[in-house]
SEKOLNU-455105 format. One record per residue (C-alpha): residue number from 1; residue in one letter; y, x, z. Coordinates in nm, 2 decimals. Layout:
! SEKOLNU-455105
@k: NUM; r: A; v: Y; u: X; w: Z
...
//
This chain:
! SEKOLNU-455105
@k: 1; r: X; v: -9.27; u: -2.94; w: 10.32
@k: 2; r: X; v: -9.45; u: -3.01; w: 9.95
@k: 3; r: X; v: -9.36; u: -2.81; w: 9.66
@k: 4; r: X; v: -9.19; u: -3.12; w: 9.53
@k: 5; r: X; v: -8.91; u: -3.15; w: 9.76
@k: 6; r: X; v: -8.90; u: -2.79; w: 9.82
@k: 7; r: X; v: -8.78; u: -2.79; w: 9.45
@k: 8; r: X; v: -8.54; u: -3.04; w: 9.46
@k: 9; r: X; v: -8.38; u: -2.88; w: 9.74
@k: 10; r: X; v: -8.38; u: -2.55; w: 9.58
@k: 11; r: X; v: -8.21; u: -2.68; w: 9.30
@k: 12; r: X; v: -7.89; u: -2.73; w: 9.48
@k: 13; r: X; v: -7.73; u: -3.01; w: 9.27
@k: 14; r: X; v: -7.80; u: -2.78; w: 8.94
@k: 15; r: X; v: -8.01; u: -2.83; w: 8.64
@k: 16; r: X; v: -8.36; u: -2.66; w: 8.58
@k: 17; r: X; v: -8.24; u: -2.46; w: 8.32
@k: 18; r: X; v: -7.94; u: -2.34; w: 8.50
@k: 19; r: X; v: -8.23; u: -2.13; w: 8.77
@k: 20; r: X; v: -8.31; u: -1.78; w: 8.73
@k: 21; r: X; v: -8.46; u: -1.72; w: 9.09
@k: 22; r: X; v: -8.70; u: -2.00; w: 9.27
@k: 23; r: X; v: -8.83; u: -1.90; w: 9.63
@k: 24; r: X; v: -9.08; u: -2.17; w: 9.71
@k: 25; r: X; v: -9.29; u: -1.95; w: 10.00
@k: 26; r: X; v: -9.48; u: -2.14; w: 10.26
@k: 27; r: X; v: -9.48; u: -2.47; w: 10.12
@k: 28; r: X; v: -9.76; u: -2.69; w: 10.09
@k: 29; r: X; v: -9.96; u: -2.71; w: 9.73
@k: 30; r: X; v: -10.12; u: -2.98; w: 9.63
@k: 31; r: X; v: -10.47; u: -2.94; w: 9.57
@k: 32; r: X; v: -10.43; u: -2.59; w: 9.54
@k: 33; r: X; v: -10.21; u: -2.63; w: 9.22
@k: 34; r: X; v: -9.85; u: -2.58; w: 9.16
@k: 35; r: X; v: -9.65; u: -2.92; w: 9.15
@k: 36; r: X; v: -9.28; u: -2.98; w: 9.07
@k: 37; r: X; v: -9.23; u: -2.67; w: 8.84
@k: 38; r: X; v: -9.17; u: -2.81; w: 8.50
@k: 39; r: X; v: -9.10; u: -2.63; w: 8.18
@k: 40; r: X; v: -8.71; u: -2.74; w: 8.18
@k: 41; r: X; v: -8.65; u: -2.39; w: 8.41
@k: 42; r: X; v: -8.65; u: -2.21; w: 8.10
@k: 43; r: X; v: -8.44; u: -1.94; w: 8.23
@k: 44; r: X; v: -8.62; u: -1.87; w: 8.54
@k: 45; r: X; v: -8.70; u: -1.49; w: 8.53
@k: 46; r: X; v: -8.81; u: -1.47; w: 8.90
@k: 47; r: X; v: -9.06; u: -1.71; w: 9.06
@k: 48; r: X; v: -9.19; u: -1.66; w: 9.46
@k: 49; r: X; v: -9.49; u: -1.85; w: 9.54
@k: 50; r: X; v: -9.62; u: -1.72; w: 9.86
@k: 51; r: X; v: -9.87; u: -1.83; w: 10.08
@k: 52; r: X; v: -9.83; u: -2.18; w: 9.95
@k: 53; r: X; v: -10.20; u: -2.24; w: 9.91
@k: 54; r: X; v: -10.28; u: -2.18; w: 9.52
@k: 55; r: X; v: -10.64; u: -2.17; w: 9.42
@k: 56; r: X; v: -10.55; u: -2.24; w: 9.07
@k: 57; r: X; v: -10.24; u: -2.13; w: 8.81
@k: 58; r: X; v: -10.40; u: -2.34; w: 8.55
@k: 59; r: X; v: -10.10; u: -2.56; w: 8.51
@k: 60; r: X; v: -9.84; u: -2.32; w: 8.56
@k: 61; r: X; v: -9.57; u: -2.48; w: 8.28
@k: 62; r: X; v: -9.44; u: -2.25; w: 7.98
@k: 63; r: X; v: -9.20; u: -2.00; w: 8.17
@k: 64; r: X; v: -9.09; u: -1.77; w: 7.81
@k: 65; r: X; v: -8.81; u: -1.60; w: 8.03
@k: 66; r: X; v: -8.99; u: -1.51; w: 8.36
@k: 67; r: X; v: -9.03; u: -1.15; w: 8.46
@k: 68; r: X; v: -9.17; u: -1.14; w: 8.82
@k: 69; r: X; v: -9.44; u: -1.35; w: 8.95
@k: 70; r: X; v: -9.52; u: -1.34; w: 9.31
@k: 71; r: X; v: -9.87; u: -1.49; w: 9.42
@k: 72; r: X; v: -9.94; u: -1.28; w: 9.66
@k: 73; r: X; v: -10.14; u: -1.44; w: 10.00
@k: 74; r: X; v: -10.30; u: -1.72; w: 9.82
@k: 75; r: X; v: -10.66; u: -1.83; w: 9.73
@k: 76; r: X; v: -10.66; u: -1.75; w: 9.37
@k: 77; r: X; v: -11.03; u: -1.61; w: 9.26
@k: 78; r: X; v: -10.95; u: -1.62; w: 8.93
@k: 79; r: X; v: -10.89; u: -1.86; w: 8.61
@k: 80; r: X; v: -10.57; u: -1.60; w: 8.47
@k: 81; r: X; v: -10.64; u: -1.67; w: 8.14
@k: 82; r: X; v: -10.35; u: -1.89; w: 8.13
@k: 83; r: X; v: -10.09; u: -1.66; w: 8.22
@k: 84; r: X; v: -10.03; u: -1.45; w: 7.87
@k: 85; r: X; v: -10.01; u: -1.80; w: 7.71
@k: 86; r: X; v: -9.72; u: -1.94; w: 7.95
@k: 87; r: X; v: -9.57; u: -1.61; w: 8.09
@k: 88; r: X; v: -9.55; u: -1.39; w: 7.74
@k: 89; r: X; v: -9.23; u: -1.15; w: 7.89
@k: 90; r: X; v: -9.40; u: -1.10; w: 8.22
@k: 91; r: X; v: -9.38; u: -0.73; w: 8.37
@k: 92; r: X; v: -9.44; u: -0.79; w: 8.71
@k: 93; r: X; v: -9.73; u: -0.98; w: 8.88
@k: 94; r: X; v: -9.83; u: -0.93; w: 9.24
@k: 95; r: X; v: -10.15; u: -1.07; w: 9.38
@k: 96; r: X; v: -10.20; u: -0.92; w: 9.68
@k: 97; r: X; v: -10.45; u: -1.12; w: 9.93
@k: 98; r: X; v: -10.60; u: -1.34; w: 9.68
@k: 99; r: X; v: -11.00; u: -1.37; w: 9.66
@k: 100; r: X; v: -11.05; u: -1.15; w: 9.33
@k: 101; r: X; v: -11.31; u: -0.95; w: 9.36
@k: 102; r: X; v: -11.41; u: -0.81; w: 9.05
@k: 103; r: X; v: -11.27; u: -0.57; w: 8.74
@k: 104; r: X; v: -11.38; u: -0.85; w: 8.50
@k: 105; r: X; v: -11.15; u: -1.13; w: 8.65
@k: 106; r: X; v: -10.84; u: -0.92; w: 8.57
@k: 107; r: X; v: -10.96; u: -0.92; w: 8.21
@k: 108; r: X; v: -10.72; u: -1.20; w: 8.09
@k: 109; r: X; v: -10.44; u: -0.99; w: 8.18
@k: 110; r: X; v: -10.52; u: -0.76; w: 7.87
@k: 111; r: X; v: -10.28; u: -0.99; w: 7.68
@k: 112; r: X; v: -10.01; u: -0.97; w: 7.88
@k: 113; r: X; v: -9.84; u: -0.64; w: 7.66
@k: 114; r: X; v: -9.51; u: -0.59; w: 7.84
@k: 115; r: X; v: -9.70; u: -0.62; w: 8.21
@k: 116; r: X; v: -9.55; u: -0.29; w: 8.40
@k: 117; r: X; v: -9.63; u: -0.34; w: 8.75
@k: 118; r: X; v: -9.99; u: -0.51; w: 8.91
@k: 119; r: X; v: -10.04; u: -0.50; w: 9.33
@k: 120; r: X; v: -10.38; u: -0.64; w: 9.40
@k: 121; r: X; v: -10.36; u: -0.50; w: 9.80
@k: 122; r: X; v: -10.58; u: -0.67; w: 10.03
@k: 123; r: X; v: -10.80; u: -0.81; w: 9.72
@k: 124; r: X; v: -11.17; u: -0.74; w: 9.79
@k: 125; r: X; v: -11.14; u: -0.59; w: 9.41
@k: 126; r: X; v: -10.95; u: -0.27; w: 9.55
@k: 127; r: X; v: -11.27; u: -0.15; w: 9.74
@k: 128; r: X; v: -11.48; u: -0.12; w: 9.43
@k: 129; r: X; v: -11.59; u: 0.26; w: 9.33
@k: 130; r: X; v: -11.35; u: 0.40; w: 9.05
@k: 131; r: X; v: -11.10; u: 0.11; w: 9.11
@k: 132; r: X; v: -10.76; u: 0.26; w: 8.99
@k: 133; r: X; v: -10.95; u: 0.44; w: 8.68
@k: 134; r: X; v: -11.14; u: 0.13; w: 8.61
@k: 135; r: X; v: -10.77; u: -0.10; w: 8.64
@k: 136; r: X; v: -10.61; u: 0.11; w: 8.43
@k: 137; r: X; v: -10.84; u: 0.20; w: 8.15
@k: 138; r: X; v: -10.90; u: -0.23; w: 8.14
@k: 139; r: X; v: -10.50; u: -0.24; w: 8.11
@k: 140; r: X; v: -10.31; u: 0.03; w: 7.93
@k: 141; r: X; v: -9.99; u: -0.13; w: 7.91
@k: 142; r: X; v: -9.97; u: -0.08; w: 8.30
@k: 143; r: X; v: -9.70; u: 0.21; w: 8.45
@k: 144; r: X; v: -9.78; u: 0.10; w: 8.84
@k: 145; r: X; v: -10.10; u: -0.02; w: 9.01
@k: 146; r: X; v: -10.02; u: -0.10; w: 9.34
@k: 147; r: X; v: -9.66; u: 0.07; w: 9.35
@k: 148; r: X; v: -9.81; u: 0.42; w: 9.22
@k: 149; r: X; v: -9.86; u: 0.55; w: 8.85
@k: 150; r: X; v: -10.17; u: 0.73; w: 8.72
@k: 151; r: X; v: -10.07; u: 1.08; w: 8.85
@k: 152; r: X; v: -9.99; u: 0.94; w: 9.20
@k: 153; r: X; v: -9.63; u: 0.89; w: 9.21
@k: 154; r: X; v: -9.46; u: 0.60; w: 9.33
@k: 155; r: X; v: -9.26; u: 0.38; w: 9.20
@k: 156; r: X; v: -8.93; u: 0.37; w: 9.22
@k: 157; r: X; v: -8.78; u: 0.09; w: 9.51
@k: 158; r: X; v: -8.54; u: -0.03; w: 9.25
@k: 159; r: X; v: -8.79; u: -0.07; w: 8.98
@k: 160; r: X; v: -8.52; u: 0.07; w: 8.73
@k: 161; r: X; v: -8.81; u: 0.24; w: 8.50
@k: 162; r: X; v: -8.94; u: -0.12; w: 8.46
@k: 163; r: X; v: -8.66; u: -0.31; w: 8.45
@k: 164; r: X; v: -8.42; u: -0.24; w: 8.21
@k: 165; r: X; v: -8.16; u: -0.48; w: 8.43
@k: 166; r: X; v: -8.14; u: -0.27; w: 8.70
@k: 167; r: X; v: -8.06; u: 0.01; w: 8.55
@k: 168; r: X; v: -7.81; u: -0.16; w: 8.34
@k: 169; r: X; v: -7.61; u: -0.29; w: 8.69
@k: 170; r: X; v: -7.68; u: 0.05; w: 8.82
@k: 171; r: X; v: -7.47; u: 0.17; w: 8.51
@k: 172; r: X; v: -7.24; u: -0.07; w: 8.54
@k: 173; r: X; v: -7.20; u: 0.02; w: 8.98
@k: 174; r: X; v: -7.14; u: 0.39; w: 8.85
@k: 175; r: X; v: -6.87; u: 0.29; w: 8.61
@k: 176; r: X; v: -6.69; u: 0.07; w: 8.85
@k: 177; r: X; v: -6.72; u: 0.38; w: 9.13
@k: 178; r: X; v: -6.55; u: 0.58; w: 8.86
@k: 179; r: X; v: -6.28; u: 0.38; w: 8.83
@k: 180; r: X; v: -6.20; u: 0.30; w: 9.13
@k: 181; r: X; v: -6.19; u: 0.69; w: 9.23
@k: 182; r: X; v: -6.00; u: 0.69; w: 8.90
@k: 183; r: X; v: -5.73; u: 0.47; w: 9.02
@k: 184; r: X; v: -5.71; u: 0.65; w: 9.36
@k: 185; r: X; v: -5.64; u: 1.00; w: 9.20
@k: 186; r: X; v: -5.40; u: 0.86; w: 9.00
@k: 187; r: X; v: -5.26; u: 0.66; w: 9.33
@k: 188; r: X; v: -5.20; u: 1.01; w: 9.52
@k: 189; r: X; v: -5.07; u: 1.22; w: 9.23
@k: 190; r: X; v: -4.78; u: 0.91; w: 9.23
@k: 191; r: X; v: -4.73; u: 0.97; w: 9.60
@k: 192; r: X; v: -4.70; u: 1.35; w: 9.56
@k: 193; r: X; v: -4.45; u: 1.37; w: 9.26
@k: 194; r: X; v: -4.24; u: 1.10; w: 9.47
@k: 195; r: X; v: -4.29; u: 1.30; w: 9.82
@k: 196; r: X; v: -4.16; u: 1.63; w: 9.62
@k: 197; r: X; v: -3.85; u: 1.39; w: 9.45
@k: 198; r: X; v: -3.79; u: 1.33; w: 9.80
@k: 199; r: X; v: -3.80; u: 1.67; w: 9.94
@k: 200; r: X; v: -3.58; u: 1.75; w: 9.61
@k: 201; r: X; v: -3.31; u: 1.50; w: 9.69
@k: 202; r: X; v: -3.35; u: 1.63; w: 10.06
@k: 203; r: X; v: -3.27; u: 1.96; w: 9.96
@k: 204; r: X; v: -3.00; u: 1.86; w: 9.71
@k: 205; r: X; v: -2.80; u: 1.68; w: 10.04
@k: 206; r: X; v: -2.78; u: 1.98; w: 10.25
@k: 207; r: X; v: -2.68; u: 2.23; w: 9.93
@k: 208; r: X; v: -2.40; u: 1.98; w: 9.91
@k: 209; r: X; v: -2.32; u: 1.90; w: 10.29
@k: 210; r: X; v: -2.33; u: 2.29; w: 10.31
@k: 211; r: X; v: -2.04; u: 2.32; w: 10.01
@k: 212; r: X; v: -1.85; u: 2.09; w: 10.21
@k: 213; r: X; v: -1.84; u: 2.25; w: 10.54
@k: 214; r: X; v: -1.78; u: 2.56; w: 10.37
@k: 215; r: X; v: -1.50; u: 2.39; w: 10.18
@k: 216; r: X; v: -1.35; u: 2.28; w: 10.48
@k: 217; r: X; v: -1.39; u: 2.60; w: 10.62
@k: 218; r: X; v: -1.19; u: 2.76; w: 10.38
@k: 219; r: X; v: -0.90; u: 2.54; w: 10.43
@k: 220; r: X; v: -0.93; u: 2.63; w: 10.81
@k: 221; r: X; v: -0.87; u: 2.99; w: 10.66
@k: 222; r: X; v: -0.57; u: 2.89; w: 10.48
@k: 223; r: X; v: -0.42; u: 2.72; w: 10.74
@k: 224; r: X; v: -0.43; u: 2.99; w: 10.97
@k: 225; r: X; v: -0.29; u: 3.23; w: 10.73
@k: 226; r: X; v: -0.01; u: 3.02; w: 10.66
@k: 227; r: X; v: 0.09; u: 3.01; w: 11.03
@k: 228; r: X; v: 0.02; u: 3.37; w: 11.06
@k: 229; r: X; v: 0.30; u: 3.46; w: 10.81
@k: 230; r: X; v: 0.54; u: 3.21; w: 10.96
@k: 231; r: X; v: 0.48; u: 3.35; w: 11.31
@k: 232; r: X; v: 0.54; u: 3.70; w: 11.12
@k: 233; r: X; v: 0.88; u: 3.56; w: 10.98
@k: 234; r: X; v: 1.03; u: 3.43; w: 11.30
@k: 235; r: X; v: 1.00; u: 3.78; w: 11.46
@k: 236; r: X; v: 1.16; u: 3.92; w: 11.18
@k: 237; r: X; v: 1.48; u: 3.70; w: 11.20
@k: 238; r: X; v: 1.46; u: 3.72; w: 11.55
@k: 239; r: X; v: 1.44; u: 4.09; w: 11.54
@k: 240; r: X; v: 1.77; u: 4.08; w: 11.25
@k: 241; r: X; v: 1.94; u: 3.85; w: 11.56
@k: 242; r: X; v: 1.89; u: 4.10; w: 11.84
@k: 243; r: X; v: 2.02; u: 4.36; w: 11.61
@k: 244; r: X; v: 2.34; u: 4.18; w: 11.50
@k: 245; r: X; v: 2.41; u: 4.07; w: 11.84
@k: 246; r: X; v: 2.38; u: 4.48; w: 11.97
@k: 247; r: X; v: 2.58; u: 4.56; w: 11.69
@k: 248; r: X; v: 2.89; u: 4.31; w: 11.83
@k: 249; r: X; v: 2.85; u: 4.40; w: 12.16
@k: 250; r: X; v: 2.92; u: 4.77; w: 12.09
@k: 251; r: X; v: 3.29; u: 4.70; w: 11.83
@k: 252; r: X; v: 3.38; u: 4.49; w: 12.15
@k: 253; r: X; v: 3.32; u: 4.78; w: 12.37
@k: 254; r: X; v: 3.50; u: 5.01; w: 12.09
@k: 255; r: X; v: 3.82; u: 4.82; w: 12.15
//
C-alpha cells in the first residue's frame, strides 16, 4: 500500500489537525520520500515511519507539535539538516538501521535543543572508536544515546524523565488509585457502623423479649400465690365445719 492511501485510511473520517499519532510502517515511499503528510496535521506529536523505504526527509512538511519521530529501518544516509527547521519541539528521534556512518552526518542535529533521546542501533556509525563520547560531546542537549545516559544507566521504559506527559498521567493514575481506595475505606467504615447498629438493635430485642418473659413470669408467681391462700382458706372453714359439727354431736349425746 502507498503512503497516500495509507493516510487517508489512517485518518478515519477525521481532519489532519484532529491527529496526534500516525503509524504509517511498511508502506511503500515514493522515490524514497515521504508523500501524503501535509502540514494541516499540526497536532501530530507522534509520527512512525518504519521500514517504508526513506532515503530522504527533505520534504518532511512543518510538524511544530511533534515529539517522537521514528525512522528507524530505512535508507537514510543523511541530508538531516531539515529536521530542526520542521521539527523545532522534537525530543525523540530513532534511527536505528539507517546507512549513517559517520559523527559528521549527525551534525545537523546540533539544533535540535529540546532533543532528549537518539538510538542510532544497527547504524554503521555505532562501530566507530569513541562513539558514545564523540555523540555526546557533538550534542549536549542529549540525556539518552541509545536508551542509556552518559554514566550507563538506562532509561526509563516509560520515558517519564523525558516526557513531561507521562509523568503527568502517571500523576494523574496515582490520584485516581487514591481515590478510589478513598472511597472504599469510606465504603467499609459505612458497613461497620451499620453492622454494630445491627448487632445494637439485636441486643436491644432480647433485653426486651427477656423483660417480657420475666414479666410474665411474675404473674405466674402471683397467680400461684393467689390459689395458694385460697387453698389455705378452704381448709380453714373446713376445719371450723368439722369442729361445729363435733360440737352438735356431743349436746345431742348430752341429752
Amino acid at each position: 500500500m502507498d503512503m497516500k492511501r495509507r493516510i487517508h485510511l489512517e485518518l478515519r473520517n477525521r481532519t489532519p489537525a484532529a491527529v496526534r499519532e500516525l503509524v504509517l510502517d511498511n508502506c511503500k515511499s515514493d522515490d524514497g520520500k515521504i508523500e501524503g503528510l501535509t502540514a494541516e496535521f499540526v497536532n501530530l506529536e507522534f509520527l512512525s515511519l518504519i521500514n517504508v523505504g526513506l532515503i530522504s526527509v527533505s520534504n518532511l512538511p512543518k510538524l511544530p507539535k511533534l515529539k517522537r519521530l521514528e525512522l528507524s529501518d530505512n535508507r537514510i544516509y543523511g541530508c538531516l539538516d531539515m529536521l530542526a527547521e520542521k521539527l523545532p519541539n522534537l525530543t525523540h528521534l530513532n534511527l536505528s538501521g539507517n546507512k549513517l556512518k559517520d559523527i559528521s552526518t549527525l551534525e545537523p542535529l546540533k539544533k535540535l535543543e529540546c532533543l532528549k533521546s537518539l538510538d542510532l542501533f544497527n547504524c554503521e556509525v555505532t562501530n566507530l572508536n569513541d562513539y558514545r563520547e564523540s555523540v555526546f560531546k557533538l550534542l549536549p542537549q542529549l540525556t539518552y544515546l541509545d536508551g542509556y545516559d552518559q554514566e550507563d544507566r538506562e532509561a526509563p521504559d516509560s520515558d517519564a524523565e523525558v516526557d513531561g506527559v507521562d509523568e503527568e498521567e502517571d500523576d494523574e493514575e496515582g490520584e485516581d488509585e487514591e481515590d478510589e481506595e478513598d472511597e472504599d475505606g469510606e465504603e467499609e467504615e459505612f458497613e461497620d457502623e451499620e453492622d454494630e447498629d445491627e448487632d445494637e438493635d439485636v441486643e436491644g430485642e432480647d433485653d426486651e423479649d427477656e423483660e417480657e418473659e420475666f414479666g410474665h413470669d411474675g404473674e405466674v408467681d402471683e397467680d400461684e400465690d393467689d390459689e395458694d391462700e385460697d387453698e389455705e382458706e378452704e381448709e380453714e372453714e373446713s376445719g371450723k365445719g368439722e369442729k361445729r359439727k363435733r360440737e352438735t354431736d356431743d349436746e345431742g349425746e348430752d341429752d
